[in-house]
C-alpha positions as CSV (number, residue, x, y, z in Angstrom):
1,X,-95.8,152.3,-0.6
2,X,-95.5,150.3,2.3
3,X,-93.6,151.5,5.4
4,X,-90.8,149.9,7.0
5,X,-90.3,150.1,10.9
6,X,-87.1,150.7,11.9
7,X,-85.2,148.5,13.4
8,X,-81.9,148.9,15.2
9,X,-78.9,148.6,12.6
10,X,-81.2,151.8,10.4
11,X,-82.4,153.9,13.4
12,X,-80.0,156.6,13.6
13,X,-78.0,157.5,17.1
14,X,-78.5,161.1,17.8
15,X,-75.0,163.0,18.0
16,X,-74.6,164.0,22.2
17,X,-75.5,167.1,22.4
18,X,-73.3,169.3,24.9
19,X,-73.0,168.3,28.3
20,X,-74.3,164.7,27.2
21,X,-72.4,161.9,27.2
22,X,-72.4,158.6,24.8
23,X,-74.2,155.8,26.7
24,X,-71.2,153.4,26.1
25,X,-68.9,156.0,28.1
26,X,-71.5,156.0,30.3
27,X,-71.4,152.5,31.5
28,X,-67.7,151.8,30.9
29,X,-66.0,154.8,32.4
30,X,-65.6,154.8,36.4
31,X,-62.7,156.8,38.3
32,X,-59.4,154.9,38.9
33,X,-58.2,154.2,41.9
34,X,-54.7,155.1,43.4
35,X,-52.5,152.3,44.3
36,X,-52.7,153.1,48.2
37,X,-56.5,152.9,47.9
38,X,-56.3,149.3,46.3
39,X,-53.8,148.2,48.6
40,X,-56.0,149.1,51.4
41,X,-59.3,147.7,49.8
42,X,-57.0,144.7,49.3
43,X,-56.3,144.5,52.9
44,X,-60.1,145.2,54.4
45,X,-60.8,142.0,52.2
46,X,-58.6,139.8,54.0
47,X,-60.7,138.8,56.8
48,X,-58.0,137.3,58.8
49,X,-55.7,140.0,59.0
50,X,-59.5,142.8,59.7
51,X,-60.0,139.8,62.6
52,X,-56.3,140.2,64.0
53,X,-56.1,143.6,63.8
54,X,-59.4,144.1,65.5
55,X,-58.3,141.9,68.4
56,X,-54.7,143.3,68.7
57,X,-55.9,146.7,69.0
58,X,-58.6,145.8,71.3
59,X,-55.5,143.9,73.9
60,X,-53.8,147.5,73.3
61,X,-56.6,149.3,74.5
62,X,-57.3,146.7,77.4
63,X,-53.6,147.1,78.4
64,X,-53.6,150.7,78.1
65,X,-56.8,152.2,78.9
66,X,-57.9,149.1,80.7
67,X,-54.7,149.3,83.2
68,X,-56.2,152.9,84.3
69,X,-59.5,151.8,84.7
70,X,-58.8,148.8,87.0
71,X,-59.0,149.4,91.1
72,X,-56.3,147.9,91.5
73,X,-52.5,148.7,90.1
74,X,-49.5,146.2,89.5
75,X,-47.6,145.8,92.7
76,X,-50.7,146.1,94.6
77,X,-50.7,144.0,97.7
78,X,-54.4,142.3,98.6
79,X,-55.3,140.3,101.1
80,X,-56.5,137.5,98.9
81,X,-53.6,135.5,98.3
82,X,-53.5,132.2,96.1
83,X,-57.1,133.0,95.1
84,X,-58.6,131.5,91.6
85,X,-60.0,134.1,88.7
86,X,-62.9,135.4,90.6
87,X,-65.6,138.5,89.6
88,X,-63.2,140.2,91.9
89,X,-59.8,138.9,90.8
90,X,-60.4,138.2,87.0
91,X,-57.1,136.2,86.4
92,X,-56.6,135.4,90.1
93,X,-53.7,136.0,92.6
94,X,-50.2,135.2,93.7
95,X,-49.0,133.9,96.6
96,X,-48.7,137.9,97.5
97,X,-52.0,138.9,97.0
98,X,-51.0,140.7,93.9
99,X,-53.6,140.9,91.3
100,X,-52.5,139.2,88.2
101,X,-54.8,141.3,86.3
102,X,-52.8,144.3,87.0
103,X,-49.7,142.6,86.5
104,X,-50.9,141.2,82.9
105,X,-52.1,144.5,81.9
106,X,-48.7,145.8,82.9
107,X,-46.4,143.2,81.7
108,X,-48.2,143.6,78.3
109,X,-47.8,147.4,77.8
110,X,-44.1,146.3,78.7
111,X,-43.5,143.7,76.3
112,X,-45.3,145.9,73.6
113,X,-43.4,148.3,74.3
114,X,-40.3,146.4,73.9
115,X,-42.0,145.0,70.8
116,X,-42.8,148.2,68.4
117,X,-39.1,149.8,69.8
118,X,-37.4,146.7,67.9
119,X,-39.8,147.1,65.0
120,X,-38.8,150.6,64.6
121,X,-35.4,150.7,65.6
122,X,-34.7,147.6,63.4
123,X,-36.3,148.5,60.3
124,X,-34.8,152.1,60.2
125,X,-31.5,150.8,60.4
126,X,-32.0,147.6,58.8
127,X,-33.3,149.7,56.4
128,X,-30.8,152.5,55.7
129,X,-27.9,149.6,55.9
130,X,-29.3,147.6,53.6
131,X,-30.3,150.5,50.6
132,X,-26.4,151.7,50.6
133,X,-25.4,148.2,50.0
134,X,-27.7,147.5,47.4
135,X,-27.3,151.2,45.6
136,X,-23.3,151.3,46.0
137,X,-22.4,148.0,45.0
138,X,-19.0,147.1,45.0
139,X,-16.5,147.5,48.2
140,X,-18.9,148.9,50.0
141,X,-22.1,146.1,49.3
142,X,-19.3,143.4,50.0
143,X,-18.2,145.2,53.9
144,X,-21.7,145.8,54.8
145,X,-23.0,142.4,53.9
146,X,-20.0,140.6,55.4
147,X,-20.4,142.6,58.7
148,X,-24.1,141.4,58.3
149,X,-23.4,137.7,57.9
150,X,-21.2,138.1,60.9
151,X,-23.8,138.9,63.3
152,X,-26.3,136.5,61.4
153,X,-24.1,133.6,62.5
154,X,-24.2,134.0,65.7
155,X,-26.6,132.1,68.4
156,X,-29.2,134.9,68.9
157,X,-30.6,133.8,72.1
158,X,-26.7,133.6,73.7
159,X,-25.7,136.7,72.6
160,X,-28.7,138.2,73.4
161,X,-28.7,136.7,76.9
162,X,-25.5,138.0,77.2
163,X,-25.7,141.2,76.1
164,X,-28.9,142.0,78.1
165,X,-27.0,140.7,81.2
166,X,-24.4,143.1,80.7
167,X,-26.7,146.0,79.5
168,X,-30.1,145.5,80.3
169,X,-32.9,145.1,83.1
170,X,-34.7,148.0,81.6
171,X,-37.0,147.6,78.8
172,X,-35.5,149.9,76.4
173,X,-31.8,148.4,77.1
174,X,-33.3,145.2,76.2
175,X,-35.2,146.7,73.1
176,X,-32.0,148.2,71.8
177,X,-30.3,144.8,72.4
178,X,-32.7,142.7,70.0
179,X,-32.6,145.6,67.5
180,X,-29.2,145.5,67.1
181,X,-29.5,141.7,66.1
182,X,-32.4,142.2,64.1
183,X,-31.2,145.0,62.2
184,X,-29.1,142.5,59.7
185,X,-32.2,140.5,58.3
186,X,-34.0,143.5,58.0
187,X,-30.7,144.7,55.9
188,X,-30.9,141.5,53.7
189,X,-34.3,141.9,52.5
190,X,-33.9,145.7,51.8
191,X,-30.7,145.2,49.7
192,X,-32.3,142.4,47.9
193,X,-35.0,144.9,47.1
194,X,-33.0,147.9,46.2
195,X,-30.9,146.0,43.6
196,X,-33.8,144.9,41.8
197,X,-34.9,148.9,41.2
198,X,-31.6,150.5,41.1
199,X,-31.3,149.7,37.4
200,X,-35.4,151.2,36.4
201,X,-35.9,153.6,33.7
202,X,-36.5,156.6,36.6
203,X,-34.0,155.4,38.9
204,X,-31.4,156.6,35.5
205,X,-33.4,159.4,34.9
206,X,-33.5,161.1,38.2
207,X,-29.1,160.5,37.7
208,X,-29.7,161.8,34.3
209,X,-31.6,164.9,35.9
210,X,-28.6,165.5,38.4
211,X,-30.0,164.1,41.9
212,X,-28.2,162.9,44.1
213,X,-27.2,159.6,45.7
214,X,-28.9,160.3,49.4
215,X,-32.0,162.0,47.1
216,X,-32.1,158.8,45.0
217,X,-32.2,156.5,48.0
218,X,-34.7,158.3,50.1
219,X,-37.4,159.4,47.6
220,X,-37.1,156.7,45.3
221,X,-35.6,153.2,46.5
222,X,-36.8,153.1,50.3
223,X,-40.5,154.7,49.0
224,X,-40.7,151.9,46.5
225,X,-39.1,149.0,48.9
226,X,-41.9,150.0,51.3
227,X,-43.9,147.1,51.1
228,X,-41.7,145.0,51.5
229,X,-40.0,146.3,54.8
230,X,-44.0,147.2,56.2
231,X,-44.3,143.3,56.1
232,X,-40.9,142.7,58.1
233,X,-41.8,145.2,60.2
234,X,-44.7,143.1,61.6
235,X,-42.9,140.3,61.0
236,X,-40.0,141.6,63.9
237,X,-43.1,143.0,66.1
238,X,-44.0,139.5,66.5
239,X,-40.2,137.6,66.7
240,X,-39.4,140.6,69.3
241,X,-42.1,139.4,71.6
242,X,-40.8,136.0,71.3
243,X,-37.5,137.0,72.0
244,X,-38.2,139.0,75.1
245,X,-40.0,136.6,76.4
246,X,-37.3,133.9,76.1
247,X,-34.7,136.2,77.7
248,X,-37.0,137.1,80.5
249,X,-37.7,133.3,81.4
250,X,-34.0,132.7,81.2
251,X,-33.6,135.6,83.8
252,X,-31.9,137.8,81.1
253,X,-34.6,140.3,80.1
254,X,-36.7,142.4,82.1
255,X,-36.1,142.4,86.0
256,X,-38.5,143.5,88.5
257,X,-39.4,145.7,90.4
258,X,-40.5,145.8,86.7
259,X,-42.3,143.1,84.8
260,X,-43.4,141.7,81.8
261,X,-44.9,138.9,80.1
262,X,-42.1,136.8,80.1
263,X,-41.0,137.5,83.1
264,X,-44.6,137.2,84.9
265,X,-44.4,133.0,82.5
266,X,-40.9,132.7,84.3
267,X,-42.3,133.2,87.7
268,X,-45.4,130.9,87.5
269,X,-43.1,128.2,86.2
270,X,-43.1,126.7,89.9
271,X,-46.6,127.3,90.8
272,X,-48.0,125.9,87.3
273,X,-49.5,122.7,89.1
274,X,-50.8,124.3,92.3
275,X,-51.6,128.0,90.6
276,X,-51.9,127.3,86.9
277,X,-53.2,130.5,85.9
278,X,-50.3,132.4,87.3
279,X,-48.6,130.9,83.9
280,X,-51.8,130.2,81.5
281,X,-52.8,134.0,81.1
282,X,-49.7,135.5,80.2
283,X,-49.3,133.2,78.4
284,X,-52.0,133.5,76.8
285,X,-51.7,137.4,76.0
286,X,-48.2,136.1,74.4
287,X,-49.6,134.0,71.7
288,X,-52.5,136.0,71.3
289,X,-50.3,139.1,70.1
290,X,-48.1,137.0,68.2
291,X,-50.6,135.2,66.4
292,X,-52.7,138.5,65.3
293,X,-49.5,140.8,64.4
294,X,-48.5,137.6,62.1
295,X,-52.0,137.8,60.7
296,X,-51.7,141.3,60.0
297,X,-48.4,140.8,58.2
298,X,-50.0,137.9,55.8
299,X,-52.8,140.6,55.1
300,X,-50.1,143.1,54.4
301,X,-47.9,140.9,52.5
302,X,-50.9,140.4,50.0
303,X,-52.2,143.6,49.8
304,X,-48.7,145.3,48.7
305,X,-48.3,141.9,45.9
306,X,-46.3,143.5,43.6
307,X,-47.3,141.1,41.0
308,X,-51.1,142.3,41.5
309,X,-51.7,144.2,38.6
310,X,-53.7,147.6,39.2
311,X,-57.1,147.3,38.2
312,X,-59.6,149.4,37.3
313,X,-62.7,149.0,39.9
């Protein structure tokens, strides 16, 4: 009788023996990620936002470390006055002799200072003002969002200008300053998110389960509303730069002996044809940060998509 070879519908699959496992497991089962590991693989993949964020921290060291490191020290008097960027003088000096170096590295850790305060200060409040109105509905939605639009309405620069003439000339008066006007959009888009979950399946649950309102709202709503404020929080990092700038060229925001960047623009205004880079490198640092921390919020905004499904990788 002729023999037939086998072929692979009639050779038989040996059962796995223990410890082994089927071959199709084998190249179809991998681990699952978490969903903070995909959102940060989703973020390292957006090359703008690696780019930015590179940069940005690098101007953060340079005006930090940088400012320690450099012979000479904002407010330093030198007897090269009016002297172009040299080896010696890498972004020239003033009419003074002061190094404008020294005084960009200083006016930067100034103005970032002033920057991540209102991110902070704005977000938190922005934050907690927003999630009652959303949760609460009712009376107390309709008071806080009224009080909201009320500040929303007015001129932000004027009443900024004016509060910062009656309370500022230190950085952290003018921080609180723009916080307090900044706190209401931050309030909008956290109500906006909070009544979208307040009605989920767990959100009735944990009520079910007897939690209570300030437990809801902290371990639930704000956790799950956090991509959404991480994104405004860059996105205020970057208007409060802007802002303090505009009030210290007006002569509303930081006054010397201090300094920052928009107070260093403001004084090179009259020298921009005879000194230009007293005004061109602050400058300069200005858009650089705001460029980058917008960067970094597109890269964030992407990366916490809630529409992104989660994938297995």
């Amino acid at each position: 009788m002729r023999e037939v070879a086998p072929t692979p519908e009639t050779t038989p699959v040996p059962a796995p023996g223990p410890g082994r496992v089927p071959a199709a497991e084998r190249e179809f089962t991998v681990a699952e990620r978490s969903q903070a590991q995909l959102v940060l693989r989703r973020f390292l993949q957006h090359r703008a936002a690696m780019i930015s964020l590179v940069v940005l921290v690098l101007v953060v060291l340079l005006a930090y470390v940088g400012g320690l490191l450099w012979h000479y020290q904002a407010g330093d008097i030198t007897p090269d006055n009016s002297q172009p960027p040299s080896l010696d003088h890498p972004f020239g000096t003033d009419a003074v002799g002061k190094d404008q170096f020294a005084e960009v590295l200083r006016g930067t850790r100034i103005s970032l200072q002033v920057a991540v305060s209102v991110a902070v200060f704005a977000t938190v409040v922005g934050t907690v003002w927003g999630s009652l109105a959303g949760y609460f509905g009712g009376r107390t939605d309709s008071l806080l969002m009224r009080l909201a639009d009320l500040i929303l309405t007015l001129p932000l620069i004027a009443v900024a200008a004016m509060l910062a003439h009656n309370f500022g000339g230190t950085w952290y008066l003018i921080a609180v300053v723009i916080a307090v006007l900044y706190a209401p959009y931050v309030s909008r888009v956290s109500r906006g998110v909070v009544l979208s979950l307040r009605e989920k399946e767990y959100i009735e649950a944990a009520r079910a389960l007897g939690a209570t309102n300030t437990r809801i709202i902290m371990r639930h709503l704000v956790p799950n509303a956090l991509g959404a404020i991480l994104v405004n929080l860059t996105i205020l990092v970057a208007l409060a730069i802007l802002l303090e700038t505009a009030l210290s060229y007006l002569g509303f925001g930081v006054q010397t002996p201090d300094t920052s960047l928009g107070l260093l623009v403001s004084q090179a205004q009259t020298a921009l044809t005879t000194r230009p880079w007293l005004f061109y490198f602050p400058g300069l640092f200005i858009i650089l940060i705001a460029l980058t921390i917008n960067f970094i919020g597109d890269g964030l905004r992407d990366a916490l998509d809630p529409q992104q499904r989660k994938v297995r990788q």
